[in-house]
LOMARFI-524418 format. One record per residue: x, y, z of N, C-alpha, C, CB in turn; residue number from 0; residue in one letter. Coordinates in steps of 0.1 Angstrom, whole numbers, plus 5000, padded with zeros to 4 digits. Glycine has a CB too. Layout:
! LOMARFI-524418
[[X,Y,Z],[X,Y,Z],[X,Y,Z],[X,Y,Z],NUM,"A"];
...
//
This chain:
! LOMARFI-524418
[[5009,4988,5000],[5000,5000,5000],[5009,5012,5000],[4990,5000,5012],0,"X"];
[[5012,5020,4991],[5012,5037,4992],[5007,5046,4993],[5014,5042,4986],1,"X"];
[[5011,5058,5002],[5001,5065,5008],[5007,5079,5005],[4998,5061,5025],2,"X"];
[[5008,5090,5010],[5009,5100,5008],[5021,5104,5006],[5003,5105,5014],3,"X"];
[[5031,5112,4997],[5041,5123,5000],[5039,5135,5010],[5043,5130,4988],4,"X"];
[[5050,5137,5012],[5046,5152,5021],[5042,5163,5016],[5057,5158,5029],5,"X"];
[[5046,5158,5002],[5041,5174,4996],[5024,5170,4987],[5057,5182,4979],6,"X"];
[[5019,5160,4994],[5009,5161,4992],[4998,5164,4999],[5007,5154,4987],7,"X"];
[[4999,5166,5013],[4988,5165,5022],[4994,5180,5031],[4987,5148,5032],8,"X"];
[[4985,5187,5035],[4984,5201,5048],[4976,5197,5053],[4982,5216,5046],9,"X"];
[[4988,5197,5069],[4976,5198,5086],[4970,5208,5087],[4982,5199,5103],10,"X"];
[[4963,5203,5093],[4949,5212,5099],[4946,5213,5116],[4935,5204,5091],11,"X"];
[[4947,5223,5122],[4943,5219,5133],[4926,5225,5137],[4954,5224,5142],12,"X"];
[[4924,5222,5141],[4909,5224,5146],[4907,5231,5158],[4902,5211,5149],13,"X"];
[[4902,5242,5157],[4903,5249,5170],[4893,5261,5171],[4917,5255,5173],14,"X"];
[[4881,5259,5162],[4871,5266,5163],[4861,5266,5179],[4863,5262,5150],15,"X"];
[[4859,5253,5189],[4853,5251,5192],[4848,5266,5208],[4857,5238,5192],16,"X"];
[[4839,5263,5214],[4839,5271,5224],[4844,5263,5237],[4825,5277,5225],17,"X"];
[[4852,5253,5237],[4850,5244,5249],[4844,5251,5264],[4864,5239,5251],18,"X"];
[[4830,5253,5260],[4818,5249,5273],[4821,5246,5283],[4810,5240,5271],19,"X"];
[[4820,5236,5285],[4826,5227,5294],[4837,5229,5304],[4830,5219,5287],20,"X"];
[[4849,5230,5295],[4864,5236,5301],[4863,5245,5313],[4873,5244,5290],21,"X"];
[[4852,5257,5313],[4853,5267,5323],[4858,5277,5313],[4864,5265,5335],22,"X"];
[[4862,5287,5323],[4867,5302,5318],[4881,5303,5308],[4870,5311,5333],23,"X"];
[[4892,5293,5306],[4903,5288,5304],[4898,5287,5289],[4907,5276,5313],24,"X"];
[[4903,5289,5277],[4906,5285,5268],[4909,5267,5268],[4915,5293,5265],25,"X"];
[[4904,5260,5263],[4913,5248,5264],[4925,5247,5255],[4906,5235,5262],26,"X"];
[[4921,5247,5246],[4934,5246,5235],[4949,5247,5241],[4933,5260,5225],27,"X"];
[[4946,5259,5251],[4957,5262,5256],[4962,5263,5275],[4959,5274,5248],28,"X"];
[[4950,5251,5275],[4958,5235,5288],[4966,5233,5283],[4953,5220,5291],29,"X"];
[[4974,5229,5296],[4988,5219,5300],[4987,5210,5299],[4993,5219,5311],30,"X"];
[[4994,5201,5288],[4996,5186,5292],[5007,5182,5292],[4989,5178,5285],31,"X"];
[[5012,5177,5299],[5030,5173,5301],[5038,5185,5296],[5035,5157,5289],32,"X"];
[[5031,5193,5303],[5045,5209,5303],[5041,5218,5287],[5069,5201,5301],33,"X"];
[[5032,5213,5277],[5028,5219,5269],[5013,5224,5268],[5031,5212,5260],34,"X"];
[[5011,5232,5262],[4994,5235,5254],[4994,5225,5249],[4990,5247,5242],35,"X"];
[[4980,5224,5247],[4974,5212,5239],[4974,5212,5228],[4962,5210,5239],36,"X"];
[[4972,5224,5226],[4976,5228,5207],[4989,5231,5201],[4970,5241,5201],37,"X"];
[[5001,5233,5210],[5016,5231,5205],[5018,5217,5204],[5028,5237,5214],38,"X"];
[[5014,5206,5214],[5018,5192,5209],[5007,5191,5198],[5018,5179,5220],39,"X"];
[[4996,5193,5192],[4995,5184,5177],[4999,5190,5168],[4982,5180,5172],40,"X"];
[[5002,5203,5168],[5005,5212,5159],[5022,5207,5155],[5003,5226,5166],41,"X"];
[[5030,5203,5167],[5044,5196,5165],[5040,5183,5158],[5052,5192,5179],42,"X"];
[[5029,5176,5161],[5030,5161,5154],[5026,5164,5139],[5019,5149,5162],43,"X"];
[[5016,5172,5137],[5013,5175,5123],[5025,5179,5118],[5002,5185,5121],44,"X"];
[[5031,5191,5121],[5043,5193,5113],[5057,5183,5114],[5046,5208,5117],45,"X"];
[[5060,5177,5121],[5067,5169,5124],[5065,5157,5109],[5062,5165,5139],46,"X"];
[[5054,5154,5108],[5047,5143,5095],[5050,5148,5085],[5033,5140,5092],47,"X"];
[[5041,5162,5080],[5039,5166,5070],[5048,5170,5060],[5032,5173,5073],48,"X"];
[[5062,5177,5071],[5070,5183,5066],[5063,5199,5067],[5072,5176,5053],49,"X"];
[[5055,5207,5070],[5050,5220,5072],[5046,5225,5077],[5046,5225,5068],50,"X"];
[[5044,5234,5076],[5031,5243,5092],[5017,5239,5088],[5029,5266,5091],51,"X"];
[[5010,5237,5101],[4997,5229,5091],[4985,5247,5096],[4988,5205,5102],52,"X"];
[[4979,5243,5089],[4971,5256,5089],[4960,5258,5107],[4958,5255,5071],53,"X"];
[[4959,5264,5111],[4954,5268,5125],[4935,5273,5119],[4966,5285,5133],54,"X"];
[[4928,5263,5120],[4916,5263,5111],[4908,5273,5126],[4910,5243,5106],55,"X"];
[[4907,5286,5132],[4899,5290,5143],[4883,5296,5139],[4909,5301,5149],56,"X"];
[[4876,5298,5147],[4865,5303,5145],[4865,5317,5138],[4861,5304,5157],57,"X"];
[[4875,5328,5146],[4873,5341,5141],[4889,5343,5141],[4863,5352,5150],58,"X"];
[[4890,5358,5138],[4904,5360,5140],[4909,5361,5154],[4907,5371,5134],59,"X"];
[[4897,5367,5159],[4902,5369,5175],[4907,5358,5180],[4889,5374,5186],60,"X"];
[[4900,5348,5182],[4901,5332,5183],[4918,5323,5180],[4889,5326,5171],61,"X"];
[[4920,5331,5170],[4935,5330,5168],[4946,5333,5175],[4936,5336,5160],62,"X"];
[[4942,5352,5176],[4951,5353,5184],[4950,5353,5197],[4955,5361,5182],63,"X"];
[[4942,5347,5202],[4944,5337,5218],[4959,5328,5219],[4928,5322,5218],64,"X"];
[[4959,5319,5204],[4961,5311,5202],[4981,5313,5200],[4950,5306,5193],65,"X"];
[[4979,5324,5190],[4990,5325,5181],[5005,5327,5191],[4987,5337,5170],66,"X"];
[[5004,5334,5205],[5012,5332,5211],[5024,5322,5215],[5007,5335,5217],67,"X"];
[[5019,5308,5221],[5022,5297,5228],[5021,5291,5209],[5009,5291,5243],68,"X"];
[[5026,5294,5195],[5025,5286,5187],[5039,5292,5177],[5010,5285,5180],69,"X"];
[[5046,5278,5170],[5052,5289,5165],[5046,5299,5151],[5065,5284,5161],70,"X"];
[[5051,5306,5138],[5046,5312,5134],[5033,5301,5123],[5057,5321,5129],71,"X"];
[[5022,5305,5121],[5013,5293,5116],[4996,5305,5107],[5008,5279,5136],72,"X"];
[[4998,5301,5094],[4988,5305,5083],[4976,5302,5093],[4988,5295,5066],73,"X"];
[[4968,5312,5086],[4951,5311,5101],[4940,5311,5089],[4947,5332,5117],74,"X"];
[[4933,5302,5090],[4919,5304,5083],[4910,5307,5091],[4913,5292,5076],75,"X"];
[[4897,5313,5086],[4883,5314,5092],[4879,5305,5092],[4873,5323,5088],76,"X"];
[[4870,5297,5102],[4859,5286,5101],[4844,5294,5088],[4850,5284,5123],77,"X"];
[[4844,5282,5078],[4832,5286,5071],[4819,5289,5079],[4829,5276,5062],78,"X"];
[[4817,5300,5071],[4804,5305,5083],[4789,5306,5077],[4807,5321,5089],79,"X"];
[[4791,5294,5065],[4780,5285,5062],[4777,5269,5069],[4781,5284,5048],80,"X"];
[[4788,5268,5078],[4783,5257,5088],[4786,5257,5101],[4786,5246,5085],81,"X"];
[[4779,5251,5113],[4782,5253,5125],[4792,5243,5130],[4769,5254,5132],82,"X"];
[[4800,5241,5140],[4811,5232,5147],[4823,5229,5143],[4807,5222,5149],83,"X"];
[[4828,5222,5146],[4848,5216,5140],[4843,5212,5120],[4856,5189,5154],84,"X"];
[[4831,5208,5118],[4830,5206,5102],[4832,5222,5096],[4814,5198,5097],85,"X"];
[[4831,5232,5099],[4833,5247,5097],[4845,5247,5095],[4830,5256,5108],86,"X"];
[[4856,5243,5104],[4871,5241,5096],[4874,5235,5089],[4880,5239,5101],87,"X"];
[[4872,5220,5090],[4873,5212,5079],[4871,5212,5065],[4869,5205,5081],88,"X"];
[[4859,5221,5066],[4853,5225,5047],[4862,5243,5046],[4826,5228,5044],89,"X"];
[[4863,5244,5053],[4872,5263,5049],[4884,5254,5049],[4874,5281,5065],90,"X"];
[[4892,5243,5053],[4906,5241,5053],[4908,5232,5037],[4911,5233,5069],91,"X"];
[[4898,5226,5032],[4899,5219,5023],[4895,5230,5006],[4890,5208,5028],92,"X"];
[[4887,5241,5014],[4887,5250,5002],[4899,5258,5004],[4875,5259,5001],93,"X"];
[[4909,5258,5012],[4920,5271,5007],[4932,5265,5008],[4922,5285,5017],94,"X"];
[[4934,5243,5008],[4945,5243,5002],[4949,5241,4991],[4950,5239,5006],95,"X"];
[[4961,5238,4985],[4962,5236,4974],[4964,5223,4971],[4969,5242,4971],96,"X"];
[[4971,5212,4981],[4972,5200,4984],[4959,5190,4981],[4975,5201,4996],97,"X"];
[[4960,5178,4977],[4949,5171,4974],[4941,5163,4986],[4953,5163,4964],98,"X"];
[[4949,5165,4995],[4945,5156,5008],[4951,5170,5017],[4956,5136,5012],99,"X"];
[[4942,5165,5028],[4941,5176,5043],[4946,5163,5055],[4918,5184,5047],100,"X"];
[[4954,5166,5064],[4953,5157,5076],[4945,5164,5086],[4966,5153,5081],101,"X"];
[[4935,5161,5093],[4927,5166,5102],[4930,5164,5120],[4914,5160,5098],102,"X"];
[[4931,5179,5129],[4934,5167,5140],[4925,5176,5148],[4950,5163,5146],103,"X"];
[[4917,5181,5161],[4914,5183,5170],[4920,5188,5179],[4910,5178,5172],104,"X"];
[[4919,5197,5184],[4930,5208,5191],[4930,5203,5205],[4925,5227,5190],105,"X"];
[[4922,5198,5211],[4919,5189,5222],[4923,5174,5220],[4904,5189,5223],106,"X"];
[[4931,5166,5213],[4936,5156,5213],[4954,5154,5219],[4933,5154,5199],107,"X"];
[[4954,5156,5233],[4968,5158,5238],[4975,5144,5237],[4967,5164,5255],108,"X"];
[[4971,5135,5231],[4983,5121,5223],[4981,5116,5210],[4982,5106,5230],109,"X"];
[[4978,5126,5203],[4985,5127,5187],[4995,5129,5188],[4981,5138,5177],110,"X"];
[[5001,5119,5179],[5012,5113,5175],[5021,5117,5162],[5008,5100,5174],111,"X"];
[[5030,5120,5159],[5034,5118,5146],[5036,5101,5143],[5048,5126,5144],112,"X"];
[[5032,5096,5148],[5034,5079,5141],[5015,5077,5140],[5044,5062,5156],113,"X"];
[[5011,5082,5152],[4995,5080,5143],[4991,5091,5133],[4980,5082,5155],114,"X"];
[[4999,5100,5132],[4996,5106,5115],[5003,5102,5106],[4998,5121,5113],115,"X"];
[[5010,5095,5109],[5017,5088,5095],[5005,5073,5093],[5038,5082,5098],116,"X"];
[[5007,5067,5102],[4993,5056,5101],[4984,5061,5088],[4983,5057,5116],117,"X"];
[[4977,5072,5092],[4966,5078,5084],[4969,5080,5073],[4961,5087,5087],118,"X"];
[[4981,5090,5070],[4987,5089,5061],[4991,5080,5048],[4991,5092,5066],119,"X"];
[[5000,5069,5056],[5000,5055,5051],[4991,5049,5040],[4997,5048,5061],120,"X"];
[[4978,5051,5047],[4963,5041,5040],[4957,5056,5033],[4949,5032,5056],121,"X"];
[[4961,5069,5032],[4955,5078,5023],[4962,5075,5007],[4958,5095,5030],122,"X"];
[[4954,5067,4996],[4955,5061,4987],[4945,5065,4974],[4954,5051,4993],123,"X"];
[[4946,5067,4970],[4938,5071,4956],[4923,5067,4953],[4946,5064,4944],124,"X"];
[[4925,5056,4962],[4908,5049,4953],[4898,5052,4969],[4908,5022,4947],125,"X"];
[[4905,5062,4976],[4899,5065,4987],[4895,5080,4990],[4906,5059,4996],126,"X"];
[[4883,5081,4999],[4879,5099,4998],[4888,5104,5016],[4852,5104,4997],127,"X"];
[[4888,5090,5024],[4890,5098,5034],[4898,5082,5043],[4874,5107,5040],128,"X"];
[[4904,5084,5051],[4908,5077,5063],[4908,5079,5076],[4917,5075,5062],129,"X"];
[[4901,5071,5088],[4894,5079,5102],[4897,5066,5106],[4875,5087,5105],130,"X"];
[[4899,5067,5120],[4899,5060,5128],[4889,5049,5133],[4901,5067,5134],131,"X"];
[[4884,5038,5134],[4875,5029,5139],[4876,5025,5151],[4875,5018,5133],132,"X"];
[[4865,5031,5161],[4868,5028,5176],[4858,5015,5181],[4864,5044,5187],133,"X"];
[[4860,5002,5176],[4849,4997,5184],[4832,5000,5174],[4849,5007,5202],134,"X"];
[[4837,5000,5162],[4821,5008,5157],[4817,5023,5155],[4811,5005,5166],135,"X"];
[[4826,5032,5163],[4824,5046,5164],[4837,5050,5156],[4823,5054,5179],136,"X"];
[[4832,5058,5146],[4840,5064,5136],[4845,5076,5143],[4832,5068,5124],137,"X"];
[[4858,5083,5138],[4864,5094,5144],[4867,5102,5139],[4872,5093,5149],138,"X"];
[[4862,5114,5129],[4860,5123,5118],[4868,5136,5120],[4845,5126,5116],139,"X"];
[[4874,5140,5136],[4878,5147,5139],[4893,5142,5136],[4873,5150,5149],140,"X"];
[[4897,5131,5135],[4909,5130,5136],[4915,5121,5120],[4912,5122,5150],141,"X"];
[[4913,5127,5109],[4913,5121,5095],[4922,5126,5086],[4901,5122,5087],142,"X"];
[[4920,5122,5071],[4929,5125,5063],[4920,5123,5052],[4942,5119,5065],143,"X"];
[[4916,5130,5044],[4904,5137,5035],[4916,5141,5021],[4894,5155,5044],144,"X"];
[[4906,5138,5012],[4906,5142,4998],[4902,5155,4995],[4898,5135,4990],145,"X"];
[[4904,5165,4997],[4904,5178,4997],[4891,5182,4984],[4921,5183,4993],146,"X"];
[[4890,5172,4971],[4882,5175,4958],[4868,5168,4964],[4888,5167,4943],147,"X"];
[[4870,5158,4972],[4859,5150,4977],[4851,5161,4988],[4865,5136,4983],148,"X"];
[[4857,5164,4999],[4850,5174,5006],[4846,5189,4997],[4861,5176,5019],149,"X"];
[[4848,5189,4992],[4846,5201,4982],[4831,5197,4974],[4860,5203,4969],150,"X"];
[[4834,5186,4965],[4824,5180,4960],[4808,5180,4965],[4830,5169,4959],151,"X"];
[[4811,5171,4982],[4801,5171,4989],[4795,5177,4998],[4800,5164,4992],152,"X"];
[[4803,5191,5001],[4799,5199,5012],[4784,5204,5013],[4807,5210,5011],153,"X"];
[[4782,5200,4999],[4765,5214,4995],[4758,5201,4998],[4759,5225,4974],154,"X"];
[[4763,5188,5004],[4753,5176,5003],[4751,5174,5025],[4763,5157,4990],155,"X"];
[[4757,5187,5027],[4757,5183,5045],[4752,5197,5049],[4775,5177,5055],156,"X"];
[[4746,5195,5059],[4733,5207,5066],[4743,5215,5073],[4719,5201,5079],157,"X"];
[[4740,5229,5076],[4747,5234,5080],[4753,5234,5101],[4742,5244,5073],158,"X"];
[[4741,5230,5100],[4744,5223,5115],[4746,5210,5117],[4734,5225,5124],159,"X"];
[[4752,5202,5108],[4754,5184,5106],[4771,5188,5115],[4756,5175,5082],160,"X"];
[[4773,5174,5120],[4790,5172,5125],[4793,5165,5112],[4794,5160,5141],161,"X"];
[[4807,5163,5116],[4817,5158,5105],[4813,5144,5103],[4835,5158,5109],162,"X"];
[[4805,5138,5111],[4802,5121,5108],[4793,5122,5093],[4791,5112,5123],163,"X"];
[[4786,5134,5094],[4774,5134,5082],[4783,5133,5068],[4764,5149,5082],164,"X"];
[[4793,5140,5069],[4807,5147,5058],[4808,5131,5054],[4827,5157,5068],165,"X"];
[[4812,5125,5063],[4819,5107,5062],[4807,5102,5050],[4817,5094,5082],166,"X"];
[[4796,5102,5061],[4785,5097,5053],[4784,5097,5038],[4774,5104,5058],167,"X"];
[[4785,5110,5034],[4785,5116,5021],[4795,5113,5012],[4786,5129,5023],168,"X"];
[[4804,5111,5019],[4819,5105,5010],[4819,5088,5004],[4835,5104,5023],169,"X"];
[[4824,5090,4992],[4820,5074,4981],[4822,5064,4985],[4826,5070,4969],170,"X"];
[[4841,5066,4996],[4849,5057,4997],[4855,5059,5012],[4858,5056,4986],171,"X"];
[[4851,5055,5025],[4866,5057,5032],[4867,5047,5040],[4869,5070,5039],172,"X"];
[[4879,5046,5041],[4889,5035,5047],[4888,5037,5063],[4906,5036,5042],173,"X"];
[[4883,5028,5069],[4889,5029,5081],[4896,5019,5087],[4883,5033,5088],174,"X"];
[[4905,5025,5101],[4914,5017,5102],[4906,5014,5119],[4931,5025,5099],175,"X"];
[[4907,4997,5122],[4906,4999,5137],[4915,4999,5151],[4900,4991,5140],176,"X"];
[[4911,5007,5156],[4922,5009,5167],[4924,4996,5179],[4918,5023,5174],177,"X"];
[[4920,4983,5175],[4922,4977,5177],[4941,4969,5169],[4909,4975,5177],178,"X"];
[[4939,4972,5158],[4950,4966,5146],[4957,4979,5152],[4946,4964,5126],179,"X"];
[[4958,4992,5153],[4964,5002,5151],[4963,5013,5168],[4955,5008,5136],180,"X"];
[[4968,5003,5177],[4965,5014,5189],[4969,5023,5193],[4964,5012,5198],181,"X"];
[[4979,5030,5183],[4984,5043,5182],[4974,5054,5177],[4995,5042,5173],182,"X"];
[[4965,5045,5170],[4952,5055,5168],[4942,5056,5180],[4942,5050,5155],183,"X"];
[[4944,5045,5189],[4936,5045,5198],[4934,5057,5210],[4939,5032,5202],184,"X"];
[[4951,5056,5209],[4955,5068,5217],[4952,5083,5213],[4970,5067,5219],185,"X"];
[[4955,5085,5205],[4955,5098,5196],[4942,5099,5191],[4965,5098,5184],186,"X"];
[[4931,5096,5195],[4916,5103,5195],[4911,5104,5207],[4904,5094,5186],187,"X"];
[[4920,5100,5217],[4913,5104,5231],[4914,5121,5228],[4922,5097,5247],188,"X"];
[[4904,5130,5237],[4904,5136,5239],[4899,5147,5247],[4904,5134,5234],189,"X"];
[[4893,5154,5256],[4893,5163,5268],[4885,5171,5265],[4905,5170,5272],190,"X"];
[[4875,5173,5274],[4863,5181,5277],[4864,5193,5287],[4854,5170,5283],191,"X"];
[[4869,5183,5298],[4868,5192,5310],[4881,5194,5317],[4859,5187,5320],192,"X"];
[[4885,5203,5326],[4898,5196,5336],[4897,5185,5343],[4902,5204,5346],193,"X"];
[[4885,5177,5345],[4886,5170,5353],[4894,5157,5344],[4872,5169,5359],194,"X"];
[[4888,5152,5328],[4893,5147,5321],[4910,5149,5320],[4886,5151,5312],195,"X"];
[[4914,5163,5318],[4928,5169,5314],[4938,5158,5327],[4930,5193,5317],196,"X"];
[[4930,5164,5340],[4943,5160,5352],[4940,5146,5349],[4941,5165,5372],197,"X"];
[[4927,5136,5349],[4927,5122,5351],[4942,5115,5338],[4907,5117,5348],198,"X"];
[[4937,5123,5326],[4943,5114,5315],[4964,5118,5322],[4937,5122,5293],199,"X"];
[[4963,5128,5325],[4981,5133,5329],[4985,5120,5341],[4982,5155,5338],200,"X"];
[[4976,5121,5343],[4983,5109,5357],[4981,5094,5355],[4974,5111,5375],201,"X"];
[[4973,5094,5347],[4969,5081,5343],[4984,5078,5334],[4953,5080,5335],202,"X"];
[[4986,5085,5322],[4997,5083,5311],[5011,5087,5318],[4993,5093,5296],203,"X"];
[[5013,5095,5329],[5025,5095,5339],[5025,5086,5344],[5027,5104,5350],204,"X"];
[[5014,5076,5353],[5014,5062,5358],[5023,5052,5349],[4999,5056,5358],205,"X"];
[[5015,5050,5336],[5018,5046,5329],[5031,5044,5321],[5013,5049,5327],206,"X"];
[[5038,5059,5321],[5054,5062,5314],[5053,5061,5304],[5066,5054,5315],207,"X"];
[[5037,5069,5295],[5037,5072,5287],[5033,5085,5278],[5036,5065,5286],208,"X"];
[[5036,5097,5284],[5040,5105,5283],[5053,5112,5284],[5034,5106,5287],209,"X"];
[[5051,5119,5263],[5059,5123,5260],[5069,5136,5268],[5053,5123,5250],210,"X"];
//
């Protein structure tokens, strides 16, 4: 199986959301093992890709929250013909130039550069997209998309649909299970609250596996 060049695919990070939940804190930019949340995927994306992956935020303001704690990194607007994380995903697939997008969630503090190469890997030609398989639950937040294909089908998903609907819509996609692949297993966990943030830090320090 052949899968992607580096000069064929741009990260994406996801970081439109309001994390609710989190409190007054930004999450994005929690601590996990001595970093923001969004400087480690932002290193694993670029780490893979070979480039800066694009910082997909709600608004501009939203950015520069962000742009401090990052190094220098291209900012898109979330499309503001759809509501949630699928708002970046269709603005990030209309402004690259690349044929494939890698997708990650700004809240995913064990993305990997080996689980974005995984994805990478199985992103193949006769395919629109590659996500993760948890047990039956698909993982849309954390993929690697055909950039012509999300383009294609965007006008076929509601403007308040999540990214699962996007999947739906797509001809062909591969997924991988994180059962075969538990580097993906890890790298779609992801964080809601602090209560989540401290449980997973002590749990993966227990562990000795944190980076």
């Amino acid at each position: 199986m052949t899968g992607l060049s580096t000069g064929d695919v741009r990260g994406v990070v996801l970081a439109g959301g309001e994390s609710t939940r989190f409190g007054e804190e930004n999450k994005a930019l929690a601590h996990f093992a001595g970093e923001p949340l969004i400087a480690r995927v932002v290193s694993a994306l670029r780490g893979t890709t070979g480039s800066a992956p694009l910082l997909a935020a709600r608004s501009a303001e939203r950015a520069d929250e962000l742009h401090p704690v990052l190094p220098p990194l291209p900012t898109i607007s979330d499309d503001t013909d759809f509501e949630g994380p699928i708002a970046g995903l269709v603005a990030a697939a209309e402004a690259v130039s690349t044929p494939w997008i890698v997708v990650t969630g700004c809240d995913m503090p064990l993305v990997s550069e080996q689980a974005v190469q995984v994805l990478l890997d199985h992103a193949t030609r006769d395919v629109d997209a590659v996500v993760p398989d948890d047990s039956g639950h698909l993982e849309p937040l954390f993929g690697a998309y055909r950039t012509a294909a999300v383009r294609k089908y965007r006008s076929n998903v509601a403007p308040s649909a999540g990214p699962q609907r996007l999947l739906d819509e797509l001809a062909t996609v591969r997924t991988l299970s994180t059962d075969s692949y538990p580097v993906l297993g890890r790298a779609i966990t992801n964080v809601n609250t602090k209560a989540e943030l401290e449980t997973l830090s002590e749990t993966m320090v227990l562990d000795g596996h944190v980076r």
